[in-house]
LOLOZA-974185 format. One record per residue (C-alpha): residue in three letters; x, y, z. Coordinates in steps of 0.02 Angstrom, whole numbers, plus 50000, padded with zeros to 5 digits. Layout:
<nodes>
ALAXYZ ...
</nodes>
This chain:
<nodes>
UNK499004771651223 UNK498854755651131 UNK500174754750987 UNK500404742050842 UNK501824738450787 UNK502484731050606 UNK504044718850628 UNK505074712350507 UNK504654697550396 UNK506404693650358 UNK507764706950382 UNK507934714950534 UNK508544733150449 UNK506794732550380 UNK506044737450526 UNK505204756750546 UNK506714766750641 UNK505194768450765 UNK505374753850810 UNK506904752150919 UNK506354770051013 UNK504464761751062 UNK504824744951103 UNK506354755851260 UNK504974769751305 UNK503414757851321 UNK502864751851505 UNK502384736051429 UNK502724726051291 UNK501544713051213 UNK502454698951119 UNK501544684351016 UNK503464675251082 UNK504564682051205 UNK506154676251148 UNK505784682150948 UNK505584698351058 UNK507104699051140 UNK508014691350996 UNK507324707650879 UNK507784719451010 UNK509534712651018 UNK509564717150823 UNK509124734150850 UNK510164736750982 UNK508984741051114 UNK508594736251284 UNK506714732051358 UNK506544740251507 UNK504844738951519 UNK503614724351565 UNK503684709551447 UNK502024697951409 UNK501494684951300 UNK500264687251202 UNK499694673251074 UNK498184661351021 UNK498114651451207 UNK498054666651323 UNK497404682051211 UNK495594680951275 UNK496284681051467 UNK497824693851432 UNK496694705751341 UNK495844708851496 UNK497524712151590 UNK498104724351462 UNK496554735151446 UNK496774736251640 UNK498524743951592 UNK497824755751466 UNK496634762651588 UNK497804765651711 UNK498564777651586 UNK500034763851529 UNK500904763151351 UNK500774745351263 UNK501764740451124 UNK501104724151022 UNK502034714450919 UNK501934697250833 UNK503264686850756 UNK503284695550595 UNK502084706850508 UNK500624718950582 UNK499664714250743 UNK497804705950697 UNK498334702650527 UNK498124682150555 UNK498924686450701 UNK498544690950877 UNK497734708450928 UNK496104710350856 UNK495394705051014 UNK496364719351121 UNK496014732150967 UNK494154730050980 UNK494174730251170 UNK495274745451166 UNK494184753151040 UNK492644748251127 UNK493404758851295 UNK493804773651203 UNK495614770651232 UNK496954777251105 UNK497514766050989 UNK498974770550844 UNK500204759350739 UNK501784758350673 UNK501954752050499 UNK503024738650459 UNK503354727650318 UNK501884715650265 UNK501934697450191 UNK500324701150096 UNK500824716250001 UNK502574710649982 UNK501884693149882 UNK500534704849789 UNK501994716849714 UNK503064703049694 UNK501754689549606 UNK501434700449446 UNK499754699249440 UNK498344712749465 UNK498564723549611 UNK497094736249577 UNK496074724049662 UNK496224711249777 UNK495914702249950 UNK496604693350088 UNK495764677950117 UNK497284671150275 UNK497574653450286 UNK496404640950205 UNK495484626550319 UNK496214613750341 UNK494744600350343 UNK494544593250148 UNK492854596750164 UNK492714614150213 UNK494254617050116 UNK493234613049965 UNK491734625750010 UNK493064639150056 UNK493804637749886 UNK492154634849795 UNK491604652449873 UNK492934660949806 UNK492964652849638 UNK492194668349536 UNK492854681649655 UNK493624692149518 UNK495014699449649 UNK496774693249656 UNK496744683849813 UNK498304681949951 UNK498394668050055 UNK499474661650191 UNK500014644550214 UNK501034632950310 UNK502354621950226 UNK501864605050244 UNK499854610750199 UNK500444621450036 UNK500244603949919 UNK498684598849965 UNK498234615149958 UNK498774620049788 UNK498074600849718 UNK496254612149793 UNK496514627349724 UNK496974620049536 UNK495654607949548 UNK494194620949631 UNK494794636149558 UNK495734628549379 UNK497174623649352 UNK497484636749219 UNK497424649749356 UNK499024660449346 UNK499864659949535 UNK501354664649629 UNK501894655449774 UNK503094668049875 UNK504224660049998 UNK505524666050121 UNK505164685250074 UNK506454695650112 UNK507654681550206 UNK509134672950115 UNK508194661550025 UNK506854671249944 UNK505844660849815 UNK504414668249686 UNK503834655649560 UNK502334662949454 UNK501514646249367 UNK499644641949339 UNK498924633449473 UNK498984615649391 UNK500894617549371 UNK501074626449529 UNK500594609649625 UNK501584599149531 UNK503324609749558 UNK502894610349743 UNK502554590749741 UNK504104588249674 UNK505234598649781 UNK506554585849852 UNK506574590750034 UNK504694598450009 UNK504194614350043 UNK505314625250169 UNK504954642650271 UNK503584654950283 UNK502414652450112 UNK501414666550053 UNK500034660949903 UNK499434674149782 UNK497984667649660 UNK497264676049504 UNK495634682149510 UNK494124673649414 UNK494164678449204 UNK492784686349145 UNK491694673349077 UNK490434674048959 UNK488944662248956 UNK489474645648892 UNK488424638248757 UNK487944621148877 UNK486084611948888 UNK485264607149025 UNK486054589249022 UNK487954596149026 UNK487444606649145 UNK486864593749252 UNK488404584349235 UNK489534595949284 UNK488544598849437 UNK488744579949488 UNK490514580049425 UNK490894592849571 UNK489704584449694 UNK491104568249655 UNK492474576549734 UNK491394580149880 UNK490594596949872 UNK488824599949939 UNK487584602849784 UNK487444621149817 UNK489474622349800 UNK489394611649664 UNK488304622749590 UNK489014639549626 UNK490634631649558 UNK489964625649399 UNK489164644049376 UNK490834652849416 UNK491784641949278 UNK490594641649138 UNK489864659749160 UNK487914652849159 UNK486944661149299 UNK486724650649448 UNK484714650749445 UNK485004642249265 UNK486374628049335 UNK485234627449503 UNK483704621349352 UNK484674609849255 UNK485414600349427 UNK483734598649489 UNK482674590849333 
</nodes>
């Protein structure tokens, strides 16, 4: 059997109490890192008797092979990352598929979860959303990721790294508005827990100005697209807005598909005016 399991994203008392009791009965133990293995188990106040692996981003494709070997032979693996669920931008996907692909049993234990900790924390709607992981970090395709999701109508739940989360946010208010409420959710659950709910315009300035920058694990919740009704533009401001976006180095078809997510006219009608 093939089990997830959820570790803690901060405190180590948040962890399912079957946690402890799988990670001492399994034969082997899957890790993302070792040593954040062994420190978590100290925590619990349990011992690993079984067989410790890695299992991260430089060996997954090579160790999934190795571990379905294991499940076959009628083994019990228990995967865990650094913090969070297995495969959620994390490692084990690739073993889930493969295990699912063999028939071979494959169950979880829940743990706590950076993206629906930020959702309930960020106060904006929850009835719908979506988790779009961490954004690229190439300007360019940054620019198409964010113009794709510019009139998704979901709150959206990012992750980001520290030093990335300006440049990021500077994106996301310029792409997406800078009137678009946010929450950037840092440290959840740890000592230093941080939510601060701003639109996205202010949002990048407070993290630009943070003395020492931006610290620990950053979670990025972004409010979805308004409703928009049809704005009253000709053919000429429609036009312009189209090469406005093209300026900051979108592709004419993002350029469009942006300009139709912020004004509300339908993209055959911006497509038109852009191409007088």
């Amino acid at each position: 059997m093939l089990i997830l399991a959820g570790t803690p994203i901060g405190r180590a008392d948040d962890a399912s109490r079957r946690l402890g009791p799988a990670l001492a009965e399994a034969d082997v133990v899957a890790a993302e890192d070792t040593r954040r293995l062994r420190r978590l188990a100290a925590d619990l106040g349990v011992e690993v008797p079984g067989r410790v692996v890695s299992y991260f981003e430089g060996n997954e494709e090579r160790r999934t092979a190795e571990l379905i070997e294991e499940l076959r032979a009628g083994r019990t693996i228990v995967l865990v990352t650094d913090a969070g669920m297995p495969s959620v931008s994390d490692p084990g996907y690739r073993l889930v598929a493969a295990a699912v692909a063999e028939d071979l049993q494959v169950t979880a234990i829940p743990g706590p979860s950076a993206v629906l900790t930020a959702l309930a924390l960020s106060g904006l709607p929850v009835d719908r959303f979506s988790f779009e992981g961490f954004v690229p970090r190439k300007q360019g395709e940054r620019s198409r990721f964010l113009a794709e999701l510019a009139a998704d109508r979901r709150t959206m739940v990012f992750f980001e790294s520290p030093h990335r989360t300006v440049p990021t946010l500077e994106a996301m208010s310029e792409t997406l508005g800078a009137d678009r409420p946010a929450a950037l959710c840092r440290e959840l659950t740890k000592t230093y827990e941080e939510v601060v709910r701003l639109p996205l315009g202010e949002l990048a300035a407070w993290a630009a100005g943070q003395e020492h920058g931006i610290r620990g694990e950053v979670t990025l919740v972004v409010a979805g697209a308004p409703a928009a009704a049809p704005a009253d533009l000709d053919d000429d401001a429609l036009a312009e807005l189209v090469a406005e976006a093209e300026a900051t180095g979108l592709s004419r078809k993002d350029a469009i598909a942006q300009v139709a997510a912020q004004t509300g006219v339908r993209k055959k009608t911006v497509y038109a005016a852009a191409h007088r």
